[in-house]
C-alpha positions as CSV (number, residue, x, y, z in Angstrom):
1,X,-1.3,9.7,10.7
2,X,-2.0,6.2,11.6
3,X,-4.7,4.1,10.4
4,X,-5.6,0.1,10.4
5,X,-7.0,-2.0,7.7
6,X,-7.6,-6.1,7.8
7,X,-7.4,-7.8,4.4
8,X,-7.2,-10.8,2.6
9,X,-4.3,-11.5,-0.1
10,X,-2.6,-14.2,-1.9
11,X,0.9,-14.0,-2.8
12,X,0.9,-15.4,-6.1
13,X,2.3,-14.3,-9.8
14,X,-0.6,-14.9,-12.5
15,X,2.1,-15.7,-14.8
16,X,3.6,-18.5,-12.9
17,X,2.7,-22.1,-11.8
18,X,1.3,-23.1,-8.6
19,X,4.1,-24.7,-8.1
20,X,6.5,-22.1,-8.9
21,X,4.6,-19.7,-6.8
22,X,4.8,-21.8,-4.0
23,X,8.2,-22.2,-4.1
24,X,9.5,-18.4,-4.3
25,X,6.3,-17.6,-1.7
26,X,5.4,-20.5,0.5
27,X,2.6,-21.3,2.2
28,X,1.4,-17.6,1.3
29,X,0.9,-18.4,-2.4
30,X,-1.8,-21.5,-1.2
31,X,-4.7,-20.6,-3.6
32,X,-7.1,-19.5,-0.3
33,X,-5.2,-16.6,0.5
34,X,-4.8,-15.6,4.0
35,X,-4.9,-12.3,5.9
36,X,-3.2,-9.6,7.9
37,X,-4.5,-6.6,9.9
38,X,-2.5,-3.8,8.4
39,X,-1.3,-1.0,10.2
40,X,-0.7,1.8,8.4
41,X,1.3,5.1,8.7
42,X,1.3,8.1,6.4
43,X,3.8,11.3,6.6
44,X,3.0,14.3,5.2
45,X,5.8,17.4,4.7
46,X,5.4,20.6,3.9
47,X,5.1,24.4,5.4
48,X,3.7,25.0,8.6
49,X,0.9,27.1,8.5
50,X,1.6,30.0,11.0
51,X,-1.7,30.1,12.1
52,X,-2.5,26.7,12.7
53,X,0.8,25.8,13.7
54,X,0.2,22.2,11.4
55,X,1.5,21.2,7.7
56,X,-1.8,19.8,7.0
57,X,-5.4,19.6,9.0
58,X,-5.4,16.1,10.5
59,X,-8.9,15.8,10.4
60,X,-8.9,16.5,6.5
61,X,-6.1,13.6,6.1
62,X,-7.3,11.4,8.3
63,X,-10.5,11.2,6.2
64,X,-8.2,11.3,2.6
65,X,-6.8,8.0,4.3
66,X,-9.9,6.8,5.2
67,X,-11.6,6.7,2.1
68,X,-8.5,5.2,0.5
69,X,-8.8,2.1,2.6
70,X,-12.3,1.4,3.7
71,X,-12.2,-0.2,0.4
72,X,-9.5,-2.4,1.1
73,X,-10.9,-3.2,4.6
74,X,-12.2,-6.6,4.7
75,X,-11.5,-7.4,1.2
76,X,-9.4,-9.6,-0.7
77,X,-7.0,-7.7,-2.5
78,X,-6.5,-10.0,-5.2
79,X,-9.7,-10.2,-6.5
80,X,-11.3,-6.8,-4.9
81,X,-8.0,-4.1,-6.0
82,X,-7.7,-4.5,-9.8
83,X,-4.5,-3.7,-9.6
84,X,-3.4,-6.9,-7.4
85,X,-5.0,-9.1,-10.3
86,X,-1.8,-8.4,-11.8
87,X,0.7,-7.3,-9.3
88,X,1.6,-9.7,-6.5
89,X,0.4,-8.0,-3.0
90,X,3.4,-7.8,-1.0
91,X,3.8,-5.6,1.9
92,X,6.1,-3.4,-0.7
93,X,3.7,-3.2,-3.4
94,X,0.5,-2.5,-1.0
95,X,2.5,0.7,0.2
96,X,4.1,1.6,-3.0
97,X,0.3,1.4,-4.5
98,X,-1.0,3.4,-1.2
99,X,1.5,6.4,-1.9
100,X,0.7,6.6,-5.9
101,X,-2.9,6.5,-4.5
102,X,-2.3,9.2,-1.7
103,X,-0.1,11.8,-3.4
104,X,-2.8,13.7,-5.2
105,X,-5.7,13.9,-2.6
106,X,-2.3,14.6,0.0
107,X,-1.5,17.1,-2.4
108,X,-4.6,19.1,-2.8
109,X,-4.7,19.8,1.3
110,X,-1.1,21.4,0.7
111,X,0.8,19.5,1.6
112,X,3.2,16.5,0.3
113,X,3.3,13.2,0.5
114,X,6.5,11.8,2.2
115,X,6.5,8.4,3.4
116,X,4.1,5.5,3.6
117,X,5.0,2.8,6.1
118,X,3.0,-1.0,6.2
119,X,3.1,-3.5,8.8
120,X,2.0,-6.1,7.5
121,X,2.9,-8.3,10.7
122,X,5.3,-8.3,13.9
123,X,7.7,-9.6,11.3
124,X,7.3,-7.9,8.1
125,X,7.1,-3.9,7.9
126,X,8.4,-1.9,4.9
127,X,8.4,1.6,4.2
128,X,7.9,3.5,0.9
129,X,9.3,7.4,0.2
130,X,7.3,9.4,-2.4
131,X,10.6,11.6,-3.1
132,X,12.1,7.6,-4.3
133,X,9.3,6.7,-6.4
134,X,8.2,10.2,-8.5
135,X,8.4,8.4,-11.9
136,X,6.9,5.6,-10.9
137,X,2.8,5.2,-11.4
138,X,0.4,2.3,-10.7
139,X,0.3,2.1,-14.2
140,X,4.4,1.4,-14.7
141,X,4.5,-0.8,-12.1
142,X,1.3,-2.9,-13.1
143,X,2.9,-4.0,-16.3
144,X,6.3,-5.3,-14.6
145,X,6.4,-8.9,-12.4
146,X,7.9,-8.1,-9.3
147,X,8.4,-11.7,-7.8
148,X,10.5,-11.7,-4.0
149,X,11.9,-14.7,-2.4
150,X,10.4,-14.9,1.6
């Protein structure tokens, strides 16, 4: 399922300086933020149903994804996402927050969350497997820095 999403972000540590931030980040750290439109693709896995012949009813997911990011749309994600107050928004952590936000609602429509993909820009795509990240929750991840050099 593919879906889209336009939002602002800052790419910036709390913990660090401005300078500092600008350094391992660039011209994404400056303190206005900037934005993308996202494109977003989730796969599901699972059994085929033998009477629908699908793993999950699209209509049902597509609306799962939907309510996970109309919030997101047209927001800043630093300031709007609580979790980006403390957790720099990078294309990896965006999707690695998506999937721990998707695998439950994925889950109760029977099926199983197995990979979220972000494009964040022509240049700058990552992709996130649920079957890589199981122990990890937004709540472990929220208390470590995860800082990247671009």
């Amino acid at each position: 399922m593919k879906s889209e999403f336009s939002s602002a972000h800052r790419l910036a540590h709390p913990d660090l300086s401005l300078e500092k931030n600008t350094e391992i980040y660039g011209k994404c750290a400056r303190v206005n933020g900037h934005g993308h439109n996202y494109q977003l693709e989730v796969t599901v896995k699972g059994e085929i149903d033998s009477c629908t012949g699908m793993v999950v009813d699209l209509g049902a997911l597509n609306q799962v994804i939907a309510n996970f990011t109309e919030p997101l749309d047209h927001g800043f994600l630093n300031r709007d996402v609580p979790y980006f107050g403390e957790v720099v928004p990078t294309a990896e952590n965006i999707a690695l927050y998506i999937s721990n936000m998707l695998r439950s609602p994925i889950k109760e429509l029977g099926a199983e969350l197995y990979k979220v993909k972000l494009v964040e820009s022509p240049n700058n795509s990552c992709e996130v497997y649920a079957s890589d990240i199981e122990s990890t929750s937004v709540t472990t991840v929220q208390n470590q820095p995860i800082l990247a050099t671009v």
